[in-house]
C-alpha positions as CSV (number, residue, x, y, z in Angstrom):
1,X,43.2,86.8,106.8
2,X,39.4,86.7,106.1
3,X,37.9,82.8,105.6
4,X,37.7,82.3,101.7
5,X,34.4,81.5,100.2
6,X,35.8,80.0,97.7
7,X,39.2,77.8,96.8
8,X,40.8,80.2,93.8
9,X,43.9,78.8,92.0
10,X,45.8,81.5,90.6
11,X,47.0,79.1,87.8
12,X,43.9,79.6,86.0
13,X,45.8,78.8,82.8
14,X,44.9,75.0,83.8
15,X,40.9,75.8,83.4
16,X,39.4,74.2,80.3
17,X,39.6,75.7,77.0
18,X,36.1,76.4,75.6
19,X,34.8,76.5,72.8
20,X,33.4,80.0,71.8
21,X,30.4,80.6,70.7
22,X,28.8,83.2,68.0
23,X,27.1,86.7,70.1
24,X,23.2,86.4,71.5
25,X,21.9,88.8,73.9
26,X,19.0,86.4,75.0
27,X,21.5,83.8,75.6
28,X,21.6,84.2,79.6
29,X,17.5,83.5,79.8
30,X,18.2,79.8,78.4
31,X,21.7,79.2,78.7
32,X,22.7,76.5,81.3
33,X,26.1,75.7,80.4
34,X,27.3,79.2,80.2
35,X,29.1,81.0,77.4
36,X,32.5,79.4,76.6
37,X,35.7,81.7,77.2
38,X,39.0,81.3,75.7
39,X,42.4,81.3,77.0
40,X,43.7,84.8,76.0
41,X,41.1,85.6,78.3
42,X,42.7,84.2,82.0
43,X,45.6,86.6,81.1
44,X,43.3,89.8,81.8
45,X,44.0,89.4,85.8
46,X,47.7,89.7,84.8
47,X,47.6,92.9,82.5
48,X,44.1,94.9,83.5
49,X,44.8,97.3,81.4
50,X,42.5,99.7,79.0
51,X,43.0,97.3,76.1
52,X,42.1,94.1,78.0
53,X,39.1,96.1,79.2
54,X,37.8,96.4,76.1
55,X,38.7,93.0,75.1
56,X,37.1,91.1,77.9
57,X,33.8,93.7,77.5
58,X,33.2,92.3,73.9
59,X,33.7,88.9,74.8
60,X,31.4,88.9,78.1
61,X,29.0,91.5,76.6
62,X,26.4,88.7,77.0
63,X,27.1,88.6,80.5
64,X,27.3,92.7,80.8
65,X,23.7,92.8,78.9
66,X,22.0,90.3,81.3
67,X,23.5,92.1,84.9
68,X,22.1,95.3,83.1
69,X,18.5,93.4,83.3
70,X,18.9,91.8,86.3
71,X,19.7,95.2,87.6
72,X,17.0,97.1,85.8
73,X,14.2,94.4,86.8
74,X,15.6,93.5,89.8
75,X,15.3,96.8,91.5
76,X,11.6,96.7,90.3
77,X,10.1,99.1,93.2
78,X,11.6,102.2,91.5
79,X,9.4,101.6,88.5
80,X,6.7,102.6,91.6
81,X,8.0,105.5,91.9
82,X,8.2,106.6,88.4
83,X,4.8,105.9,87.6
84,X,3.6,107.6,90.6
85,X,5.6,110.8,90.0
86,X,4.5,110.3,85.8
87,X,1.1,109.3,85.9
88,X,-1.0,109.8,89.5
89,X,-0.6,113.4,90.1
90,X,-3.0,116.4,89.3
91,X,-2.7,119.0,88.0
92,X,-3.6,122.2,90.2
93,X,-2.4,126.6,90.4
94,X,-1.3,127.8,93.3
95,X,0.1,131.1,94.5
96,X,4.0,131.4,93.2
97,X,4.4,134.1,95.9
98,X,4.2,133.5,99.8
99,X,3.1,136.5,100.7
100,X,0.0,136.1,98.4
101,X,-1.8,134.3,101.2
102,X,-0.9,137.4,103.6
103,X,-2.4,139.9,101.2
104,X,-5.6,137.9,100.6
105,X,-6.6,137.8,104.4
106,X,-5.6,141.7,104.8
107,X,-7.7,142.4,101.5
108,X,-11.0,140.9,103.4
109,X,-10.7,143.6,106.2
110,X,-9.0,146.5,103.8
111,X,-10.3,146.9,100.2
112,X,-7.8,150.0,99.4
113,X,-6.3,150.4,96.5
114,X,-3.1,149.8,97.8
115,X,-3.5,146.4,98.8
116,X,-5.4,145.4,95.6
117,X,-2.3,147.4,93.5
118,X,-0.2,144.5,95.9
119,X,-2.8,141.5,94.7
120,X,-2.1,142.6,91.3
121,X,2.1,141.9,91.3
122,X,1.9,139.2,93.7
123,X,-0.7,137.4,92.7
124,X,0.5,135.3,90.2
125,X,-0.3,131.7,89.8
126,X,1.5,128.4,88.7
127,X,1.0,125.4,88.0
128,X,1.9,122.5,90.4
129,X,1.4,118.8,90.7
130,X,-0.7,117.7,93.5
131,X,-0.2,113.9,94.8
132,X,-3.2,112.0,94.8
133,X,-3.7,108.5,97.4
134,X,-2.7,106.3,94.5
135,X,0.7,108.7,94.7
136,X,1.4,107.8,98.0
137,X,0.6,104.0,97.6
138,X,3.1,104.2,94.7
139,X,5.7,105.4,96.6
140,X,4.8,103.4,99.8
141,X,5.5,100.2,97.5
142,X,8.9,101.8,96.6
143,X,10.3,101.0,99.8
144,X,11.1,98.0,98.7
145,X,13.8,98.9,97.1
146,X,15.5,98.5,100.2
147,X,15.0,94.6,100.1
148,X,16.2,94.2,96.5
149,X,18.9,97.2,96.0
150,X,21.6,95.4,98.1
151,X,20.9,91.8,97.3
152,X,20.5,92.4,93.5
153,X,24.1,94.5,93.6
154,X,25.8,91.2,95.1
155,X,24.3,89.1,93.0
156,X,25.4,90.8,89.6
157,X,28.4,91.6,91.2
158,X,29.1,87.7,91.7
159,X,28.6,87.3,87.8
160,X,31.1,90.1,87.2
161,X,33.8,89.2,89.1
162,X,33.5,85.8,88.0
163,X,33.4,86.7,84.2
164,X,36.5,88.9,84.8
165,X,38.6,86.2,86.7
166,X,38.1,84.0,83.3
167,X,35.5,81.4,84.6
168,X,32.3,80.6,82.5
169,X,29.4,82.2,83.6
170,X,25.8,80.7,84.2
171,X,23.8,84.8,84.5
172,X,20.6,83.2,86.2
173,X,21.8,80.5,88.5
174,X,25.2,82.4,89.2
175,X,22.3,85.3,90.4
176,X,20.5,83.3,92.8
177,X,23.8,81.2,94.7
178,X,25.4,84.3,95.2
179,X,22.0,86.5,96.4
180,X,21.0,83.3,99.0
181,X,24.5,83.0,100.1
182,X,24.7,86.5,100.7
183,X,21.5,87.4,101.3
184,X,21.4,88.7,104.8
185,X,25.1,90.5,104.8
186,X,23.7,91.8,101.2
187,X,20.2,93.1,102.5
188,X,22.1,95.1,105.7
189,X,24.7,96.9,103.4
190,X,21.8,97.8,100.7
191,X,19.8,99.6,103.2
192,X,23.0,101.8,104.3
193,X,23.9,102.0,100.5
194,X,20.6,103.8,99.6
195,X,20.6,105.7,102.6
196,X,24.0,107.1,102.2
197,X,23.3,107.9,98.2
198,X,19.7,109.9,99.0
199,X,21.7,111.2,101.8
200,X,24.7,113.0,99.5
201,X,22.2,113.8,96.6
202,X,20.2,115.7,99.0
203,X,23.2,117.4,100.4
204,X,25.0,118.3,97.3
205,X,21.4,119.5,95.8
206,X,21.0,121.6,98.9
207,X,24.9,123.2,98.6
208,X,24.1,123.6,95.0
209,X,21.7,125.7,95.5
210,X,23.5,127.7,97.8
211,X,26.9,128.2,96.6
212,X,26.6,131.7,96.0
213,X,27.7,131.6,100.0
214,X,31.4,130.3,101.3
215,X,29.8,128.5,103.7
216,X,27.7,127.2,100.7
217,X,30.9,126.6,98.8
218,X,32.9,125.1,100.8
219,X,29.9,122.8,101.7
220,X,29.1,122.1,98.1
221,X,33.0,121.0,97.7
222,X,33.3,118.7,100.7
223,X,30.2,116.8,100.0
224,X,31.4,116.6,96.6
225,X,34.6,115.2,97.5
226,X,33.1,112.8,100.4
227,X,30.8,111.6,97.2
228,X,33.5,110.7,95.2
229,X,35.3,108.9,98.2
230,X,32.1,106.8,98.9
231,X,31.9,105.8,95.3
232,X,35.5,104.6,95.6
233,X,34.7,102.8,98.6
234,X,31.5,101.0,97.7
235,X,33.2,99.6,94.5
236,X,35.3,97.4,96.6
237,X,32.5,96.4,99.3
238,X,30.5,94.6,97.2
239,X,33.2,92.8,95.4
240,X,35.1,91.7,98.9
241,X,31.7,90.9,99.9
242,X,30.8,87.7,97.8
243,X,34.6,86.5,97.7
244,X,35.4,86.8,101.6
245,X,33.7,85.8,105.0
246,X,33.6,89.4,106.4
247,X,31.5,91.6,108.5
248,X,30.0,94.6,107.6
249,X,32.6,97.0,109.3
250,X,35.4,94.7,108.2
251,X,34.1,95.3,104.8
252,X,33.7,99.0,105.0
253,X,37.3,99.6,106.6
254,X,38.7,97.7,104.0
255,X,36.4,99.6,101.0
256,X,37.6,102.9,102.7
257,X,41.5,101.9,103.1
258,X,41.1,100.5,99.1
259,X,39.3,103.4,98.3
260,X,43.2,104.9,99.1
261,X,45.4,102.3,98.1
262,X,43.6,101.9,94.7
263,X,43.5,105.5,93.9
264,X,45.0,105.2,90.7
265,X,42.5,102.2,88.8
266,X,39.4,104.4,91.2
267,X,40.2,107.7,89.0
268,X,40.5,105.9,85.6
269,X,36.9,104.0,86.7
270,X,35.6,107.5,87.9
271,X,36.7,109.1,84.6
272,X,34.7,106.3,82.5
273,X,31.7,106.8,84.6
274,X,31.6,110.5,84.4
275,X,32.1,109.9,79.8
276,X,29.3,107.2,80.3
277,X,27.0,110.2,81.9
278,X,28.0,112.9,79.9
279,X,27.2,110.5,76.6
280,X,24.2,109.4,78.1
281,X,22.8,113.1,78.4
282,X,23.9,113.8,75.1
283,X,22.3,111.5,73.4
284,X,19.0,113.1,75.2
285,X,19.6,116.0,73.5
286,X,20.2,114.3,69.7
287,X,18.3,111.4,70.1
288,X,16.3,110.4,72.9
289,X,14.9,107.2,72.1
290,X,17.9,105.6,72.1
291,X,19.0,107.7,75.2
292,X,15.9,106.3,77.2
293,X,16.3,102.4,76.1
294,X,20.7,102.8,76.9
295,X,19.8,102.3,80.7
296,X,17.8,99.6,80.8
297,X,20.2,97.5,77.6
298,X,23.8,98.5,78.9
299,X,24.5,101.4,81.1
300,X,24.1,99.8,84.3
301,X,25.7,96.6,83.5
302,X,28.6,98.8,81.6
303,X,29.0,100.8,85.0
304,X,29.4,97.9,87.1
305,X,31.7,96.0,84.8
306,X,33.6,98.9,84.9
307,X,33.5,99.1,88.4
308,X,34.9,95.6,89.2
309,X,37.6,96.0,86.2
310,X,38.6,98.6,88.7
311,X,38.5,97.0,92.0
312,X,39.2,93.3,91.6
313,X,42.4,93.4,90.3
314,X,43.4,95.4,93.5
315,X,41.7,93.3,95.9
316,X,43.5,90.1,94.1
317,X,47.2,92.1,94.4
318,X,46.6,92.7,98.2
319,X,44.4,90.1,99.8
320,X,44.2,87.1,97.5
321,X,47.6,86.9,96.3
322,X,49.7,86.6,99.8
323,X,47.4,84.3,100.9
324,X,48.8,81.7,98.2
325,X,52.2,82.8,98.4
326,X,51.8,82.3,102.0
327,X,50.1,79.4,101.7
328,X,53.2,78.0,99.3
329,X,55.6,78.7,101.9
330,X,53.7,76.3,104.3
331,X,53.9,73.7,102.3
């Protein structure tokens, strides 16, 4: 059994009733004491189920809001690369054939109609983007996104878990105990996180665009299946990661046998995030204002509640609760 971080009573029936309080999204900036809870609450643990899911996501939308933020802001570097790819490139033509370059040396030596007929088709010119230094500062500086990526995911996770398990929740000094504490462990996992999701878009946008192949279909499918698998995996790693003492392989082990034992509640989160998506482009399409402004309000935050609704409850089932059964037995 992995050392506990933290001492958690199952009978959490016996924590304080609170007094709620009316909804403010700008609550977590100011807030010390935390939103209050109330009791109906603790019973979500018990019965995670679709209609405590929505239940718990109105009362904690507070919470929800600010993880969005911190995720948003905290992961500042990508802003980099947005504004490098939106606002520090030129615009330039260049040949949209290859062979254009070939013709234009062999019409210096032969002048023939032939070869100028050949200009003439494949000559064609488009316009392209061309990076400028201020590009490739812009991206440079979005390397450090692999400093924030994993410590900002443990962080809001933290707040997550803790707002599920019925406790009140402080957003901004919850944020910062659980990124110090985890900090190191956090920082190690973030920088194999990123490089395993580049790593599978880059792959299943390669496969895509060869599908027309088997090899190029049956690639397409198993990096579309190992995709999915990761995402069921790294929904438990980050979770087990600020509740137990456990090393990195320890931790991915365990995401990878949850990622199994939890396929159940992992489709039903993997269904929700795939309605989340296909709203999110629709609204592009009807109205993109409010499409654009969704991410940086709610979607993240709603993902990663939705994410530890999933995983929590299975982590609790098989690692938490025979340690206190086992623990009662002792005594």
């Amino acid at each position: 059994m992995a050392k506990r971080y933290e001492n958690m009573s199952d009978n959490q029936s016996q924590l304080p009733e609170l007094k709620k309080k009316s909804f403010n999204p700008f609550e977590f900036i100011y807030n010390r004491d935390g939103k209050g809870v109330e009791k109906e609450e603790f019973s979500v643990l018990e019965k995670p189920g679709i209609a405590n899911f929505f239940k718990l996501f109105w009362r904690r939308f507070n919470q929800i809001f600010g993880v969005n933020l911190l995720l948003v802001f905290g992961n500042f570097p990508v802003f980099f690369f947005l504004i490098g790819m939106a606002y520090t490139t030129l615009d330039a033509t260049a040949p949209s054939r290859q062979i254009y370059s070939a013709l234009e040396a062999v019409s210096r030596f032969d002048n023939s109609p032939v070869v100028s007929t050949f200009l003439g088709a494949f000559g064609g010119q488009d316009s392209v983007s061309v990076p400028t230094i201020a590009t490739y500062i812009l991206f440079a500086l979005t390397a450090l996104v692999f400093v924030t990526f994993g410590p900002v995911n443990a962080g809001t996770t933290y707040i997550l878990r803790n707002a599920l398990r019925g406790e009140p929740v402080f957003v901004w000094s919850d944020f910062w105990y659980a990124v110090k504490r985890n900090f190191k462990q956090a920082l190690i996992f973030g920088v194999i996180d990123i490089l395993m999701i580049v790593m599978l878009i880059y792959d299943f946008v390669t496969y895509r665009n060869n599908i027309d192949t088997n090899i190029g279909m049956f690639m397409f499918v198993l990096c579309f299946g190992i995709s999915i698998f990761y995402y069921f995996i790294r929904m438990y790693i980050y979770p087990m990661m600020v509740t137990f003492d456990m090393s990195i392989l320890k931790l991915i082990k365990n995401g990878m046998l949850f990622a199994i034992l939890g396929i159940k509640r992992n489709i039903m989160v993997l269904l929700g995030t795939i309605a989340v998506i296909i709203i999110q482009l629709l609204l592009l399409g009807v109205v993109m204002p409010v499409a654009v402004m969704l991410p940086v309000l709610i979607t993240f935050g709603l993902l990663g509640y939705m994410c530890i609704y999933g995983a929590y409850p299975k982590i609790k089932e098989i690692m938490i609760d025979p340690y206190y059964k086992e623990e009662s037995v002792e005594q």
